[in-house]
C-alpha positions as CSV (number, residue, x, y, z in Angstrom):
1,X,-59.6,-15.6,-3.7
2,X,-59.5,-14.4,-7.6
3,X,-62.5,-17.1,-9.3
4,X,-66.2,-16.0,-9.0
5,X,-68.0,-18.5,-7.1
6,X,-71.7,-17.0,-7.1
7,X,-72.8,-14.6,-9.6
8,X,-76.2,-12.9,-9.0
9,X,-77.1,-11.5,-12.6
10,X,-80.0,-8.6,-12.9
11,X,-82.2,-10.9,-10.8
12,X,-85.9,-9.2,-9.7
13,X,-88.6,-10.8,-8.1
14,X,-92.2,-9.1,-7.0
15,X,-95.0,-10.3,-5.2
16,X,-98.4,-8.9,-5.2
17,X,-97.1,-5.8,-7.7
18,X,-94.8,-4.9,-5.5
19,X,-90.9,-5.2,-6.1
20,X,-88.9,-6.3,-3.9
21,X,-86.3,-7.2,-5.3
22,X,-85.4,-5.2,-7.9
23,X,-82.5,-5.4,-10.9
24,X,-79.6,-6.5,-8.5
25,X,-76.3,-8.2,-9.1
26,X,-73.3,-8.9,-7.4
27,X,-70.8,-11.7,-7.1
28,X,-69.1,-13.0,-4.2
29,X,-65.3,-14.4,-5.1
30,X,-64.1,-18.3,-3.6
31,X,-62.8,-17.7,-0.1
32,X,-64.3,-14.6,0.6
33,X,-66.7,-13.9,3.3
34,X,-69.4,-11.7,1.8
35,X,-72.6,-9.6,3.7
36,X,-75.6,-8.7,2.4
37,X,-77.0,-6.0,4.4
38,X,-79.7,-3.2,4.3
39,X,-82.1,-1.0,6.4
40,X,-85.7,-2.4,7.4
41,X,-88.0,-4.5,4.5
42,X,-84.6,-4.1,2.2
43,X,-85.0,-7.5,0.6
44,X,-82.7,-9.8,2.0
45,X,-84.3,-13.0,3.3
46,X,-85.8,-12.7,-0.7
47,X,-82.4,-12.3,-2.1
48,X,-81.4,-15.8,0.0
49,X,-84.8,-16.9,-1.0
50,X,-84.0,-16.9,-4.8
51,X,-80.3,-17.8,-4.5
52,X,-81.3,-20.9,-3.1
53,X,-84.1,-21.1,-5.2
54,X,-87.1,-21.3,-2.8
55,X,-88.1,-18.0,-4.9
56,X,-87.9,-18.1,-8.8
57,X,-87.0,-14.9,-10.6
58,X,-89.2,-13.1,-12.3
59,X,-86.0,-11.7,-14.3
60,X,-82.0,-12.9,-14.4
61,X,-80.1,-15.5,-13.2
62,X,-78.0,-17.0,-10.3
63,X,-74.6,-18.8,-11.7
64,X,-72.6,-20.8,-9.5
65,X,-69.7,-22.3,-10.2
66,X,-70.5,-22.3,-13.9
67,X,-74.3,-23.9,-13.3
68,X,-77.5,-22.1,-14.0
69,X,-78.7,-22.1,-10.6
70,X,-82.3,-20.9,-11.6
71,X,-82.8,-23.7,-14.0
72,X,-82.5,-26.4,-10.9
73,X,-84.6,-27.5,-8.0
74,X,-84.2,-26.3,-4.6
75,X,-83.6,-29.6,-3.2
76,X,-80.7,-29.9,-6.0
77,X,-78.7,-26.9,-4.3
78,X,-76.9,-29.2,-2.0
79,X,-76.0,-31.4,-4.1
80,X,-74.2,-28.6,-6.6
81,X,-72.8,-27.3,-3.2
82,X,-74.8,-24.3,-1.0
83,X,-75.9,-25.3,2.0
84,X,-78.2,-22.4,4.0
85,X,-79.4,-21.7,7.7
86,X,-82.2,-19.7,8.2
87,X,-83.6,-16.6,10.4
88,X,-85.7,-19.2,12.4
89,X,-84.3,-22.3,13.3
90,X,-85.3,-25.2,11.2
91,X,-84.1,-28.6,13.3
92,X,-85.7,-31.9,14.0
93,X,-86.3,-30.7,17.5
94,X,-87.6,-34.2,18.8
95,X,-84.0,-35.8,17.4
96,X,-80.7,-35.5,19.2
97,X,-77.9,-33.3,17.7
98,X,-76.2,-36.0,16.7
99,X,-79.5,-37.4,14.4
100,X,-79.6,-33.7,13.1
101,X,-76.6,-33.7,11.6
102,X,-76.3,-37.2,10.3
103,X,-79.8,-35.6,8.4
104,X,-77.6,-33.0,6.8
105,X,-75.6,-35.7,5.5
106,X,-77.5,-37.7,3.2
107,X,-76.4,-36.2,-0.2
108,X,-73.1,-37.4,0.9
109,X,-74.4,-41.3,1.3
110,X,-73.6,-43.2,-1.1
111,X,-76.2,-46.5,-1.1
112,X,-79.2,-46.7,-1.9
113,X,-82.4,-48.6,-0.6
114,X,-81.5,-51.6,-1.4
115,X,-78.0,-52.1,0.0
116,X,-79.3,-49.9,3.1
117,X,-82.2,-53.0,3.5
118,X,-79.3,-55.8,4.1
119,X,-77.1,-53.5,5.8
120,X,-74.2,-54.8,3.6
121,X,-70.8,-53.8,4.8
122,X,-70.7,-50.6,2.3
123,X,-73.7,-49.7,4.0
124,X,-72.1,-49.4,7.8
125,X,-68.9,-48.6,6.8
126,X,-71.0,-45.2,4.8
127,X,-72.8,-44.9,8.4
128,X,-69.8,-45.3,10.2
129,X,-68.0,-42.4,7.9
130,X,-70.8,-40.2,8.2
131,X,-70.8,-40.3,12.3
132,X,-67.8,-39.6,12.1
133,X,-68.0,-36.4,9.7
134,X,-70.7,-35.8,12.5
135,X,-68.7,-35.4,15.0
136,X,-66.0,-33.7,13.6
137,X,-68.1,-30.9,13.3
138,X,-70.1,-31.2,16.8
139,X,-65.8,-31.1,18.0
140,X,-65.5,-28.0,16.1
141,X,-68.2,-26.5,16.8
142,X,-67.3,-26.8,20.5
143,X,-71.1,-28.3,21.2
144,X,-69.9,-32.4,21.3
145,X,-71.4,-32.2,25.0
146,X,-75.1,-31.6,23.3
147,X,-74.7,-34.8,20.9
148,X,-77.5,-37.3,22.3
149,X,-79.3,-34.3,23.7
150,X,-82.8,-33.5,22.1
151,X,-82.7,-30.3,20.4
152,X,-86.0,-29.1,22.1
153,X,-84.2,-29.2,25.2
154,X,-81.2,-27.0,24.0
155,X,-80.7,-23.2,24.5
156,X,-81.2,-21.2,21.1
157,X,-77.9,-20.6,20.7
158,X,-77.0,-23.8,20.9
159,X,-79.4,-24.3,18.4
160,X,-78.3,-22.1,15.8
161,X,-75.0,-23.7,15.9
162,X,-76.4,-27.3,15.5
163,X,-78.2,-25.7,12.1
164,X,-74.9,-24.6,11.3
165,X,-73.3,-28.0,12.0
166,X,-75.7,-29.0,9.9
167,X,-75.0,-27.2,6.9
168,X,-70.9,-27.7,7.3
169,X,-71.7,-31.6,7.1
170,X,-72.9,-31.5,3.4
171,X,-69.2,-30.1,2.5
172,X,-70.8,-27.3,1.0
173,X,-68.9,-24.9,-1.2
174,X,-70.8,-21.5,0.1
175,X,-72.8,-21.3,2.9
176,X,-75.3,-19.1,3.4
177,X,-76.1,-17.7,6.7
178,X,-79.3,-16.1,7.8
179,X,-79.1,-14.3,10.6
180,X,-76.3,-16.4,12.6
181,X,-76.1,-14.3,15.4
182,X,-80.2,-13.9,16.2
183,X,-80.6,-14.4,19.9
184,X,-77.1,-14.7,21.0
185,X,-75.3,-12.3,23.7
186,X,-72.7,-10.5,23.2
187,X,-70.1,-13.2,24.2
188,X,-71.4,-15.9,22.2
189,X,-71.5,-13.6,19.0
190,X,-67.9,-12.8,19.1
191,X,-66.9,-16.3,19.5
192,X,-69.6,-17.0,16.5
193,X,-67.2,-14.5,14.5
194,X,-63.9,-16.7,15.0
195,X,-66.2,-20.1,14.1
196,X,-67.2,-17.9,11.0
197,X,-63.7,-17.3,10.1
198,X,-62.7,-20.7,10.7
199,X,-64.6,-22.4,8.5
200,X,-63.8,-20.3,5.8
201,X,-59.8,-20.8,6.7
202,X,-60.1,-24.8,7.7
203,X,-62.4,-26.0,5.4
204,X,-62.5,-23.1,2.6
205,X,-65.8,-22.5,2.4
206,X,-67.0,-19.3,0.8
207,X,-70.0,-17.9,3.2
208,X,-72.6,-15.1,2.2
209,X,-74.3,-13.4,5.1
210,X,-77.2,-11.3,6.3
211,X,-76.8,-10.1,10.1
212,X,-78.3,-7.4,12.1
213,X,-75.5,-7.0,14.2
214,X,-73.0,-4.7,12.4
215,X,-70.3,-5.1,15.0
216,X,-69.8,-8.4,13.6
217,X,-70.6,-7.5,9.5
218,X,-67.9,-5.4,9.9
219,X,-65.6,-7.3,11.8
220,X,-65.8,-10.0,9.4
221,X,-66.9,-9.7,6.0
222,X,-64.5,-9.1,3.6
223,X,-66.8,-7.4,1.3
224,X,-70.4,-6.2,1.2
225,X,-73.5,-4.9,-1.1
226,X,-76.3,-3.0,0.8
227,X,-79.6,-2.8,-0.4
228,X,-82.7,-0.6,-0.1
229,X,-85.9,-1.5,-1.1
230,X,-84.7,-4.5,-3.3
231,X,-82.2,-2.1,-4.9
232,X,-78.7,-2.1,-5.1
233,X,-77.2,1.3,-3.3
234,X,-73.5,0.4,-2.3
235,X,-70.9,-3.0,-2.5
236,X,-67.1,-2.1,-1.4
237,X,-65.3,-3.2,2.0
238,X,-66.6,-2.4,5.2
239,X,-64.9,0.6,5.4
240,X,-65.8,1.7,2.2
241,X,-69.2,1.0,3.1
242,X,-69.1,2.6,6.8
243,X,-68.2,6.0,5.2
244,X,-70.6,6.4,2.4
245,X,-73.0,8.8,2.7
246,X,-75.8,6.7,0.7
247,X,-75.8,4.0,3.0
248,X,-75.1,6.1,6.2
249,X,-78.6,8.2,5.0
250,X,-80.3,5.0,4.7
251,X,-79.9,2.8,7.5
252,X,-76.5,2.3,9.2
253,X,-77.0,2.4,12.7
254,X,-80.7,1.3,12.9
255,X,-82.1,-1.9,13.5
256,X,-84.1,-3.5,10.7
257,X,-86.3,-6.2,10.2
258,X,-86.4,-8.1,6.7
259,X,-88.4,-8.8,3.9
C-alpha cells in the first residue's frame, strides 16, 4: 500500500433538490480493502453510482489511477480497470455460470468481428484462454461444481459469487462490491470474508465496499469513511471508527437501507 488508487474529489450529486450526496472526498490507497458505510438513506449505492459513473456529478471529480474518471463512459470503466457487483444480482440467469463469466471477459478479447467470423486460430486460442481465466476463478471461488448449471436454478448465494466471478475475470484493478454479503447466513459470510481477503492478497486487487453486516466491515476493511445524509462524518480504521461518538450517535448498530 502507499500510491492512491481512487481519489473521490468534493463530488455532490442531487436529485429532485434534494442532496444526496453532498461535498465528499476520500481516497482509497492500492492494496487496501476500504468500506463505505452509513446509517439508513446515507448515500451509498449513489456514491458507487457516480464512481462508476452511472451517476454524473453535479460537482468534483473521481481520479483513478491518474484518469479523470468523470470525463469517461460507464461502459469505459472496465476497460481503465473497476469492475463492480451490485445490491441486486445482475447475471444472465438463462446462461450457465460458465457463459457468465466468459461475458465478463470480453474487454480482455483481443479479435474482432472479423477474425471471430473465420474462427482463425487467434480467435480459439483467445476462447481457449479466456475459459480458462473462467475457470480459474469458478476453482477459486470454490463454485466449479455450478459451471454448466443455469444461474436461475442456483441458490442466491451462489449467485452473488458468480457476479463476483464475474467481476475478478476482467482483471480489474479495484473492485467494487455492493452489498456482497446480502442474503447469505452466517457461515457463508465468514467464508465470503477469507474470499475477500484473498483476492486482494492473490491477485492484488484494491476492493471498496458497502455492507450491512458490520461483523464483517470490521473484520475486514482496513480503513473506512461513514456517511450521513450524503455527508462525510468519520474515515479512520475500524477501531477508530467503532469508538467515535459521531458515528456511534448516528447509526452503528442499526440496520439501514440505502439510497
Amino acid at each position: 500500500m502507499g500510491k492512491n488508487l481512487l481519489n473521490v474529489d468534493n463530488i455532490s450529486i442531487a436529485f429532485g433538490g434534494l442532496k444526496a450526496v453532498d461535498s465528499l472526498s476520500f481516497s482509497i490507497e492500492e492494496g487496501e480493502i476500504y468500506g463505505l458505510i452509513g446509517p439508513n438513506g446515507a448515500g451509498k449505492t449513489t456514491v458507487f453510482n457516480l464512481i462508476s459513473q452511472f451517476y454524473k456529478p453535479d460537482q468534483g471529480k473521481v481520479i483513478f489511477n491518474g484518469i479523470n474518471a468523470t470525463e469517461l463512459k460507464v461502459h469505459q470503466m472496465v476497460d481503465i480497470g473497476i469492475a463492480r457487483t451490485f445490491q441486486n444480482v445482475e447475471l444472465f440467469k438463462h446462461m450457465t455460470v460458465l457463459d457468465n463469466l466468459l461475458v465478463g471477459e470480453h474487454s480482455t478479447i483481443k479479435y474482432g468481428t472479423l477474425l471471430s467470423m473465420f474462427k482463425l486460430p487467434k480467435v480459439k486460442k483467445e476462447e481457449e484462454s479466456a475459459k480458462k481465466r473462467a475457470e480459474d476463478i469458478l476453482d477459486f471461488l470454490e463454485i466449479r461444481e455450478y459451471e454448466n448449471r443455469l444461474v436461475y436454478n442456483l441458490p442466491y448465494g451462489v449467485q452473488k459469487l458468480v457476479e463476483l466471478g464475474r467481476a475478478l475475470v476482467g482483471n480489474p484493478k479495484l473492485i467494487i462490491l455492493d452489498e456482497p454479503a446480502a442474503g447469505m447466513n452466517d457461515t457463508e459470510t465468514n467464508i465470503l470474508a477469507e474470499r475477500i481477503r484473498n483476492i486482494r492478497d492473490k491477485f492484488g486487487i484494491t476492493i471498496l465496499l458497502v455492507e450491512h453486516d458490520m461483523s464483517l466491515v470490521m473484520s475486514i476493511c482496513d480503513r473506512m469513511t461513514v456517511i450521513n445524509f450524503g455527508k462525510k462524518i468519520a474515515e479512520g480504521t475500524p477501531k477508530e471508527i467503532q469508538s467515535n461518538p459521531v458515528v456511534i450517535e448516528a447509526y452503528l448498530g442499526e440496520g439501514e437501507k440505502d439510497v
